[in-house]
C-alpha positions as CSV (number, residue, x, y, z in Angstrom):
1,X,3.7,-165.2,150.8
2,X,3.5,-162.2,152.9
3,X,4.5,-159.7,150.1
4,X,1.0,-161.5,148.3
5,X,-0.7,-161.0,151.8
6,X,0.0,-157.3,151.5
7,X,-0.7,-156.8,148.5
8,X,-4.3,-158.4,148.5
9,X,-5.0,-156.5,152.6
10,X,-6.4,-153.4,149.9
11,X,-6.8,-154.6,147.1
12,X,-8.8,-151.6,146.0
13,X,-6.6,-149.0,147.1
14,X,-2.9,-148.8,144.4
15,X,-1.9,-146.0,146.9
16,X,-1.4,-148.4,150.0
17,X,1.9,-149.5,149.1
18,X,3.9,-148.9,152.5
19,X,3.2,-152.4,153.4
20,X,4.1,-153.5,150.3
21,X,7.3,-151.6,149.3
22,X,8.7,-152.8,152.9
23,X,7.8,-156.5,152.0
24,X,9.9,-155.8,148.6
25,X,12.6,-154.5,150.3
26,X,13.2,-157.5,153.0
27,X,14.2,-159.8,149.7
28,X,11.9,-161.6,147.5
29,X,11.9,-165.0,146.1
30,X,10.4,-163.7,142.7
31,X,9.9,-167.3,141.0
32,X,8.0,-168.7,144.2
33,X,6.0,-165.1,144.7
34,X,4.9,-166.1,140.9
35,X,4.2,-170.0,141.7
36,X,1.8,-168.6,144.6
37,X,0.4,-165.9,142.8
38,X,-0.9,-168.9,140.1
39,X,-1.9,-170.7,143.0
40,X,-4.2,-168.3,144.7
41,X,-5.8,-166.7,141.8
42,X,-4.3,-162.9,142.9
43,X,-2.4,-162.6,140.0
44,X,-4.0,-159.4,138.7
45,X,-4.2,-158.0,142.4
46,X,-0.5,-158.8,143.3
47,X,0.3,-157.4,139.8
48,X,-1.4,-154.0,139.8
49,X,0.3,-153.4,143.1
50,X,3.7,-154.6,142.1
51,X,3.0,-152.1,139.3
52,X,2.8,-149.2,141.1
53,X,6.0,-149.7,142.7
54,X,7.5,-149.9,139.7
55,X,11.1,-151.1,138.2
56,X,13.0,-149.3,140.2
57,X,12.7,-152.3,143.0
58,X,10.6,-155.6,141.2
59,X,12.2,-157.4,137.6
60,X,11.0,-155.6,134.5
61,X,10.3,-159.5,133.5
62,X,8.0,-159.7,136.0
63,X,6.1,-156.3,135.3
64,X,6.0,-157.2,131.3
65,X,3.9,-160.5,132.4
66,X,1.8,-158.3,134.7
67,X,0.6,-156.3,131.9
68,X,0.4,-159.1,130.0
69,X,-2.1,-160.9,132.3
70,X,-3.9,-157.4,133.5
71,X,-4.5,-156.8,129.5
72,X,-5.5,-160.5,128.5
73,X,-7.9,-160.1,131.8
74,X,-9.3,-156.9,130.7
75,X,-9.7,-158.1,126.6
76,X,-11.5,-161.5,128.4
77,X,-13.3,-160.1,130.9
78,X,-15.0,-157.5,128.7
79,X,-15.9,-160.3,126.6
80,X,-17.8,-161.8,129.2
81,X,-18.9,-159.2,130.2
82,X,-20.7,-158.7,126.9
83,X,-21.7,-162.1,126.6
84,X,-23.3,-162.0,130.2
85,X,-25.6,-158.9,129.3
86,X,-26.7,-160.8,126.1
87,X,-27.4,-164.0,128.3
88,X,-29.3,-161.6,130.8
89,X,-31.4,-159.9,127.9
90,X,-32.5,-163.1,126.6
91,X,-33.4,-165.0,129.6
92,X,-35.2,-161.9,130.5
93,X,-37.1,-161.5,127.5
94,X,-38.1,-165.4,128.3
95,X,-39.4,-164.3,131.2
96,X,-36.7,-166.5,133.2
97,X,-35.7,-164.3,136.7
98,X,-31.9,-164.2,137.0
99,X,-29.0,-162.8,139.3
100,X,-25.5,-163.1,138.1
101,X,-23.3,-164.6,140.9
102,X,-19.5,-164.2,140.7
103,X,-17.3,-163.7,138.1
104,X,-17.7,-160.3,136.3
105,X,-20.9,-159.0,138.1
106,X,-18.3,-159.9,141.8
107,X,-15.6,-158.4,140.2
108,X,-17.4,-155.0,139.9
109,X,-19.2,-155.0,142.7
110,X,-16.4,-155.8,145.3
111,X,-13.8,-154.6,142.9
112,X,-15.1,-151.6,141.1
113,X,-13.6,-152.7,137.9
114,X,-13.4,-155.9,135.7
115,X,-9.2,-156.4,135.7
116,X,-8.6,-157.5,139.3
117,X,-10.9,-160.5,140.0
118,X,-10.2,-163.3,138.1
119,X,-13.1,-165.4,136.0
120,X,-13.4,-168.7,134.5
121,X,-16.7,-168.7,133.5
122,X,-20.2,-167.1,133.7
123,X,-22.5,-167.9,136.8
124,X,-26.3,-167.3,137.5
125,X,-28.8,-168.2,139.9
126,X,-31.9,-169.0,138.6
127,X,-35.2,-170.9,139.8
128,X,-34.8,-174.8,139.6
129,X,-38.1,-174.9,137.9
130,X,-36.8,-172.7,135.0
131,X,-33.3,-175.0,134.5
132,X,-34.6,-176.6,130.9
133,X,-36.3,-173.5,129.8
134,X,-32.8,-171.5,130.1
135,X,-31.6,-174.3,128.3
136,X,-34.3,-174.5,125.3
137,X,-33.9,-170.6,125.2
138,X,-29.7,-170.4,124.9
139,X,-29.7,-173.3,122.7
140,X,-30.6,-170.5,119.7
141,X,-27.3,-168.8,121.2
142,X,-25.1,-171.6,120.8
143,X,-25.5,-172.9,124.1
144,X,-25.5,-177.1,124.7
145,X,-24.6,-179.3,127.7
146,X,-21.4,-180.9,127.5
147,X,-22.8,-184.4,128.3
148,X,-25.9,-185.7,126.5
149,X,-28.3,-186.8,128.6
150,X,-31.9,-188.7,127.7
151,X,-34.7,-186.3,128.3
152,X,-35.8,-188.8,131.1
153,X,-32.3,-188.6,132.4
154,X,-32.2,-184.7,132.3
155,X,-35.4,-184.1,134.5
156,X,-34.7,-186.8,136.7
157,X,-30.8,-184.9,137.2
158,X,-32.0,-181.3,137.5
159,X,-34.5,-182.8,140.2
160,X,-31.4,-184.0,142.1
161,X,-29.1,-181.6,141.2
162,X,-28.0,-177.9,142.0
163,X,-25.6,-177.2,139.0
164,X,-26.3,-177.4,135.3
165,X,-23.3,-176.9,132.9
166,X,-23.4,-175.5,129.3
167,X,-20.9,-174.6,127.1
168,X,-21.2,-172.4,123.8
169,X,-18.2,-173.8,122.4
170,X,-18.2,-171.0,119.4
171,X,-17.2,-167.9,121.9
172,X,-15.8,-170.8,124.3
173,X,-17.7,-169.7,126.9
174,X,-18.5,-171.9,129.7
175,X,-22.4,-170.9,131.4
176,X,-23.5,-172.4,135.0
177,X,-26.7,-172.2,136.6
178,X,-27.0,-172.5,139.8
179,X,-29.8,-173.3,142.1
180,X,-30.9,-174.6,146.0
181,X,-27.6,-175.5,147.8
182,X,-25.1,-175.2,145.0
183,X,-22.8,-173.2,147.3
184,X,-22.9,-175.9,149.4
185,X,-24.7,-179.5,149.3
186,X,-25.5,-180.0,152.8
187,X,-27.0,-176.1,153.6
188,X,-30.9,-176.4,154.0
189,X,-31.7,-173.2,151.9
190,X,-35.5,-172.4,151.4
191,X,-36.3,-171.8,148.0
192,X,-36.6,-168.2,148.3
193,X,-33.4,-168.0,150.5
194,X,-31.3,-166.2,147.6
195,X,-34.3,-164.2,145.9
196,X,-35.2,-162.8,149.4
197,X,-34.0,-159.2,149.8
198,X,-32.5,-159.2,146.2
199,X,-32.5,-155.9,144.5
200,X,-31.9,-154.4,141.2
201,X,-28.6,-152.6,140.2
202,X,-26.8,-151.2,137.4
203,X,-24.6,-153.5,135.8
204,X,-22.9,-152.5,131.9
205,X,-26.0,-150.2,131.7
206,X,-28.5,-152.5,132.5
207,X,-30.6,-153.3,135.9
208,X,-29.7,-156.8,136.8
209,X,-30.2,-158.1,140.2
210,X,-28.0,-159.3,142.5
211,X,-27.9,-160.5,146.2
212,X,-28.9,-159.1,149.7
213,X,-25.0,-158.2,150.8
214,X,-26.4,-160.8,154.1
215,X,-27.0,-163.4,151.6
216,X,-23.6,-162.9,149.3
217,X,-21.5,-163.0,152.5
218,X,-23.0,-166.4,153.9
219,X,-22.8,-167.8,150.6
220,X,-19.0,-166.6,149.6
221,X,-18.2,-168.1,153.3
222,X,-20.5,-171.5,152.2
223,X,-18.3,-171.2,149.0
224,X,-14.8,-171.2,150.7
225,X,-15.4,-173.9,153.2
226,X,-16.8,-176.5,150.2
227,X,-12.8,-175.7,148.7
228,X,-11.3,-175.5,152.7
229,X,-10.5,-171.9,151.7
230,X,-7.3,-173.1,150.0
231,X,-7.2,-170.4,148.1
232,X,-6.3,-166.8,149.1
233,X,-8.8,-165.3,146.3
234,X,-12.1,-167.0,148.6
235,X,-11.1,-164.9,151.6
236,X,-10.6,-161.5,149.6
237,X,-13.5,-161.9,148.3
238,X,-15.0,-162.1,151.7
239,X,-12.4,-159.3,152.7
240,X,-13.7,-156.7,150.2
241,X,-17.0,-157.1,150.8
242,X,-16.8,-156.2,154.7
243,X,-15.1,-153.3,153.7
244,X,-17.7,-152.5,151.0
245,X,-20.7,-153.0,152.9
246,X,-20.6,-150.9,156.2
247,X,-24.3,-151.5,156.2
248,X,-24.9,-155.5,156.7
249,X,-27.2,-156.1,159.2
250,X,-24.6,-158.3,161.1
251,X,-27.5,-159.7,163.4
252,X,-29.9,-160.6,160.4
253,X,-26.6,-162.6,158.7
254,X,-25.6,-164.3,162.1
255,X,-29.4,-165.7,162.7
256,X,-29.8,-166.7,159.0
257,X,-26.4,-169.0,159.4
258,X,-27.5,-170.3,162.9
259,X,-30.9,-171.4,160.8
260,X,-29.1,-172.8,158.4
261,X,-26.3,-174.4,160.9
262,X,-23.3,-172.5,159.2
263,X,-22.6,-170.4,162.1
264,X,-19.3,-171.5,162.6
265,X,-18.6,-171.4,157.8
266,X,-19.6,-167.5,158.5
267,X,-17.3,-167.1,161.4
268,X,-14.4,-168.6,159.9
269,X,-14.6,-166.5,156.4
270,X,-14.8,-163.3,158.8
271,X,-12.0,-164.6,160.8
272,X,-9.7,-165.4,157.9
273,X,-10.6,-162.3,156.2
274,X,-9.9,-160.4,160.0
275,X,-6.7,-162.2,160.3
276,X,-5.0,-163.1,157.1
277,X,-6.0,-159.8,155.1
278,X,-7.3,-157.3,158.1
279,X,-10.7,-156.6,157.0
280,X,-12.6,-154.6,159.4
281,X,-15.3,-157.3,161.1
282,X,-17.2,-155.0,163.9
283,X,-15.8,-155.8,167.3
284,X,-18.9,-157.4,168.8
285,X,-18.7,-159.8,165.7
286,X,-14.9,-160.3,166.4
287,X,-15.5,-161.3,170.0
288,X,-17.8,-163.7,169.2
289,X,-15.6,-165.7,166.4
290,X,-12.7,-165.8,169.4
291,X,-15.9,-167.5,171.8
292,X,-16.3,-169.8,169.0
293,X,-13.9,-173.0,169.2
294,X,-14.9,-174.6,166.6
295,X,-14.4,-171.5,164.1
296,X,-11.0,-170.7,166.1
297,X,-9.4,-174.3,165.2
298,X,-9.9,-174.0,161.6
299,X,-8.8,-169.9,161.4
300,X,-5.9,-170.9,162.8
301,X,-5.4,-173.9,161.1
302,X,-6.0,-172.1,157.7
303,X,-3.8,-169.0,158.9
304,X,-1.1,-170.9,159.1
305,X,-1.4,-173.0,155.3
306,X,-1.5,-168.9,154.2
307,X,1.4,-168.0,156.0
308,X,3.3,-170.9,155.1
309,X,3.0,-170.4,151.8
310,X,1.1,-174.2,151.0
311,X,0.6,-174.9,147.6
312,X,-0.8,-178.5,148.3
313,X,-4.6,-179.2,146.8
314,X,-6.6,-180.9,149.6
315,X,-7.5,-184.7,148.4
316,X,-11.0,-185.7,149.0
317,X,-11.0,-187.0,152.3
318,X,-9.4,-184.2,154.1
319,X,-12.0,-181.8,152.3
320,X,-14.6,-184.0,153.5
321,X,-13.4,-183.9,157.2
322,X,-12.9,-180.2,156.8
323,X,-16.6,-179.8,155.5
324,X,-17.6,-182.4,158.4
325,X,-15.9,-180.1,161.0
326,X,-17.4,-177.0,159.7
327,X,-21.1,-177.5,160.5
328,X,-22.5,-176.0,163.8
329,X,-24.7,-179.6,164.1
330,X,-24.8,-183.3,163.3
331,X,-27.6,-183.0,161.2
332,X,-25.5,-180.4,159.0
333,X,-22.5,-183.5,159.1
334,X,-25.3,-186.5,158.1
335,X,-26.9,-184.3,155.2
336,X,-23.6,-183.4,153.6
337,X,-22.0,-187.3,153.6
338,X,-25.4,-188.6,152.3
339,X,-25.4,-185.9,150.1
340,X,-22.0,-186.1,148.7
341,X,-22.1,-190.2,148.8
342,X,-25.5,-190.4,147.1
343,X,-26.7,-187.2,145.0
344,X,-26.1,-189.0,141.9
345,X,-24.1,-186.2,139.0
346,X,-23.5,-186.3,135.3
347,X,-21.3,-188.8,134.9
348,X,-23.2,-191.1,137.1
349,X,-26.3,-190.7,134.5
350,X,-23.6,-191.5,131.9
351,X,-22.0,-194.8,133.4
352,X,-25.8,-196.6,132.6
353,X,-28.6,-196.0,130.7
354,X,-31.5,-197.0,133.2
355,X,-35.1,-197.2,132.3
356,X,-37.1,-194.5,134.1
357,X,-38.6,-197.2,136.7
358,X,-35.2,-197.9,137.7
359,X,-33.6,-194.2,138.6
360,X,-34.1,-194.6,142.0
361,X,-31.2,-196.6,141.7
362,X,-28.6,-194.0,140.5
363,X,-28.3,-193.2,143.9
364,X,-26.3,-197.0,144.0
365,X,-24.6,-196.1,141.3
366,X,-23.3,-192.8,142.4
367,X,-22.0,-194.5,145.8
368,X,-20.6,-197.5,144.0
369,X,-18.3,-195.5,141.5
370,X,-17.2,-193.3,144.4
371,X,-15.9,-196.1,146.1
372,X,-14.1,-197.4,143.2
373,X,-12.5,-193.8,142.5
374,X,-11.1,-193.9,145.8
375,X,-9.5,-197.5,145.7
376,X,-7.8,-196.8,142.8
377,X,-7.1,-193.3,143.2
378,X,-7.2,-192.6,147.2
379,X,-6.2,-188.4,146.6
380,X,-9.1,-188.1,144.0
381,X,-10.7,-184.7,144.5
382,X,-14.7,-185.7,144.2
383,X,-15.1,-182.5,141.4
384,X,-16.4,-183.9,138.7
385,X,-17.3,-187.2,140.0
């Protein structure tokens, strides 16, 4: 694990290999490094650096597959990439305001190329008022939800909801729109939080616009704590970006978490990023993570799951007493169990087809097949559910 720790501390720099070489050289486990590399999501990071070192000192096996996955990145992530400009020119067009969030727009902006982040899918905020429009607009792409939903059923989710799924399943792209608090269900974010400060950029030769770096770095920390930051790839994300941006208005970022009590969420993604992968928070910053308990416990606690080399998925109830542990106030702790125990999803529309008078019982109905998943299956992650 800490040859993948060295190799991720720059990701952006393939001539900081000191570190690296010396990690080679103490004896490697080359089947685990690959098993952790899976794990984390830093294949392509790991593998570019491993790369540079060259034959001489890592398996040519293990080089081959590095090319392998850097050139079936590169061959997916342009496609994306492609696809994401023609989803941008549309919506635009339909006079729908978007900002691309993640995946290939994060990969060049922290990154400064598309072959060392990794990317699943294609992300964008957008307004919650303009959810169905995106929809009845992408539909002549080849864009559908995956679940069918009545019309009643549809408004009455994206009223509840902060995610919407569709799937073009011709280019097998998979599209999420995100809204509110879909970095986090228990944050209180104003409507405007995310649009506030936004500013246009160039992105494939095209302005698009993306986030206030305040705004991306308390919701990249907001995104980490909702998956306990069990992956290595949620704190270099957070890494890169503090040593991107030597502007952020570290007071502004601190107050906006303390109004939105994730103070201690912000502190712990700077902390991890400080200690597991050395990126450069400003001392006064630094001094007040180590004044903060709270934020102390879990860096340390998540420190040591890096250094140990854990490849264990958290089940649901430890990732809900990590969220629970991770707000600065009790309010922060009620909203996020009510939230998680009664925001009803997909699937909770799907297990009965109600009458509209009767929707204000899919709350029930979200709580009642969440207890039933966890009798029967008491390690059930709740994604999905």
């Amino acid at each position: 694990m800490e040859l993948i720790l060295a190799c991720c501390r720059n990701a952006r720099d393939p001539a900081a290999e000191d570190a690296v070489l010396q990690k080679v050289n103490s004896g490697v486990d080359w089947d685990l490094l690959v098993e952790l590399m899976e794990f984390h999501g830093v294949t392509l990071v790991v593998g570019r650096k491993l790369s540079v070192i060259g034959s001489s000192r890592v398996p040519e096996n293990l080089l081959e597959r590095s090319r392998c996955w850097e050139i079936e990145a590169a061959r997916q992530n342009l496609g994306q990439t492609v696809e994401l400009l023609r989803i941008i020119e549309l919506l635009q067009e339909g006079g729908v305001e978007v900002i691309p969030f993640r995946g290939m727009a994060l990969a060049a902006q922290l990154y400064g190329e598309l072959t060392v982040r990794q990317s699943s899918d294609i992300d964008l905020i957008i307004r919650q008022q303009d959810v169905l429009t995106v929809k009845r607009i992408l539909s002549s792409a080849g864009y559908a939800p995956p679940s069918c939903l009545s019309p009643a059923q549809e408004a009455a989710f994206v009223r509840v909801a902060c995610v919407y799924e569709l799937w073009n399943r011709d280019r097998k792209v998979r599209l999420e729109l995100h809204w509110k608090d879909s970095q986090h269900v228990a944050l209180p974010l104003p409507d405007n939080f995310v649009w506030k400060g936004s500013q246009f950029t160039s992105f494939g030769g095209r302005q698009v616009r993306t986030l206030a770096q305040e705004t991306l770095l308390l919701l990249l920390c907001a995104h980490g704590t909702k998956h306990c930051w069990q992956q290595l790839r949620y704190v270099s994300d957070v890494a890169e970006l503090v040593r991107l941006s030597r502007d952020i208005d570290w007071v502004r970022l601190l107050r906006k978490a303390d109004e939105l009590g994730a103070r201690s969420m912000v502190m712990t993604g700077l902390g991890l990023s400080h200690q597991v992968l050395g990126a450069p928070v400003p001392d006064e910053v630094m001094r007040d993570i180590r004044n903060n308990r709270q934020a102390q416990r879990i860096v340390a606690e998540c420190s040591k799951v890096f250094f140990d080399g854990c490849q264990t998925e958290p089940g649901y109830w430890r990732t809900c007493q990590f969220n629970l542990r991770s707000f600065d106030k009790w309010g922060g702790r009620f909203r996020y169990l009510t939230r998680v125990a009664l925001r009803p999803g997909i699937q909770d529309f799907k297990a009965a087809s109600l009458p509209k008078f009767l929707f204000p019982l899919y709350p029930c109905i979200r709580l009642l097949r969440l207890i039933r998943i966890l009798l029967a299956r008491p390690s059930q992650t709740a994604a999905g559910h």
